[in-house]
N, C-alpha and C positions, 0 to 999 in steps of 0.2 A: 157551602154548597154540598149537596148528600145525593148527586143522582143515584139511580141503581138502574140495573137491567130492565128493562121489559116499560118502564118510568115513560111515557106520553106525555110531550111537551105541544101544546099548543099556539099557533098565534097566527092573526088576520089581518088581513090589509084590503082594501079597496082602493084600485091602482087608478089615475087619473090622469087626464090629457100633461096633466104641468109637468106630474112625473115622468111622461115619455119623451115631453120633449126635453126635458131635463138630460136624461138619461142618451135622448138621440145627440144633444150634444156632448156631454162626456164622453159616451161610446164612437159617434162616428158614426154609427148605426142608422142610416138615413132613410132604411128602403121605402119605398113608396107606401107599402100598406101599414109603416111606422108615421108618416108625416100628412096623407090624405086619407081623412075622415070616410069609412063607408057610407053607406046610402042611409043607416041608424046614426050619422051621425059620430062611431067609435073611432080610434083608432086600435091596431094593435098592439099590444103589448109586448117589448122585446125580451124573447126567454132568458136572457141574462138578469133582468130587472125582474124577472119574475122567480126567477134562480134567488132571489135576492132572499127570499121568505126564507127557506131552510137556513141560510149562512146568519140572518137575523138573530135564530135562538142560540146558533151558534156562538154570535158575536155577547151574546148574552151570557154563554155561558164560559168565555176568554177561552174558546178552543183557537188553535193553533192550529188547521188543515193541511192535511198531507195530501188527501185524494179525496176528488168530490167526482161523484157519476149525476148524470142526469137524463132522464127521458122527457123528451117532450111531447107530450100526447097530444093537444089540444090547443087548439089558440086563447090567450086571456086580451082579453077586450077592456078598454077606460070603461070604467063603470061597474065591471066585474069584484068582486068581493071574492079573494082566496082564502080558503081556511088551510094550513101546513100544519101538519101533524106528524112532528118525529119521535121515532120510537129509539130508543139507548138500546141497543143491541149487546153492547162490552162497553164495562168501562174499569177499568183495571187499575190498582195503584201498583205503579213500579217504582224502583230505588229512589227516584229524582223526579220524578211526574207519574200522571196519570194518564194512560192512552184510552183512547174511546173510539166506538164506532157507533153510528145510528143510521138509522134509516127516515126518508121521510116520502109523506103521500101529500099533495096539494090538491085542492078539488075547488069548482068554484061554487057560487049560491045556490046552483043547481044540480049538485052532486055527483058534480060529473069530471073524472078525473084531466088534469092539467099538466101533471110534474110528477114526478116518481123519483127517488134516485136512494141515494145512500154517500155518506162521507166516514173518515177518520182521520184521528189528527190526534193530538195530545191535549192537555188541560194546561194553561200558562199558570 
């Protein structure tokens, strides 16, 4: 693994009814506008499962999180397509690991922002 500074890591998911209900039963997360379909038919997206996307590259790349920020802009809908694009802001070698921080933006098909935030953690 060779990240560097400033390095753009991409990756996409298209969230769907299974995964929320999936996610409504692990989470608890019941609210109404997670479990009844709007008038199109969607449900929405719970921002933790949608939180899911930055922690993915993460989990990709065996980080170990210390602190994760997140904004939530926008609602993401079954059916919506997220693109997450995190930027490595630091990634440091110290004595015994590696500490990192990055940033990431989520937007959906329509390029319109969804998620915003930033983490850091170490490298396992």
């Amino acid at each position: 693994m060779s990240l560097k500074v400033g390095e753009l890591i991409t990756f996409e998911r298209t969230f769907t009814a299974e995964d929320v209900k999936g996610f409504t039963k692990i989470s608890g997360d019941e609210g109404v506008h997670h479990v009844t379909p709007d008038e199109q038919g969607r449900l929405v997206v719970q921002g933790l499962l949608t939180a899911t996307l930055p922690t993915k590259v993460g989990g990709d790349y065996n980080v170990l999180a210390r602190t994760m920020n997140f904004e939530f802009i926008r609602p993401v809908f079954t059916g919506d397509t997220i693109i997450c694009e995190v930027t490595i802001e630091r990634f440091e070698k110290q004595a015994n690991r590696t500490a990192i921080c990055a940033s990431f933006l989520c937007k959906n098909q329509h390029e319109k922002e969804v998620l915003k935030g930033n983490f850091s953690g170490v490298i396992l």
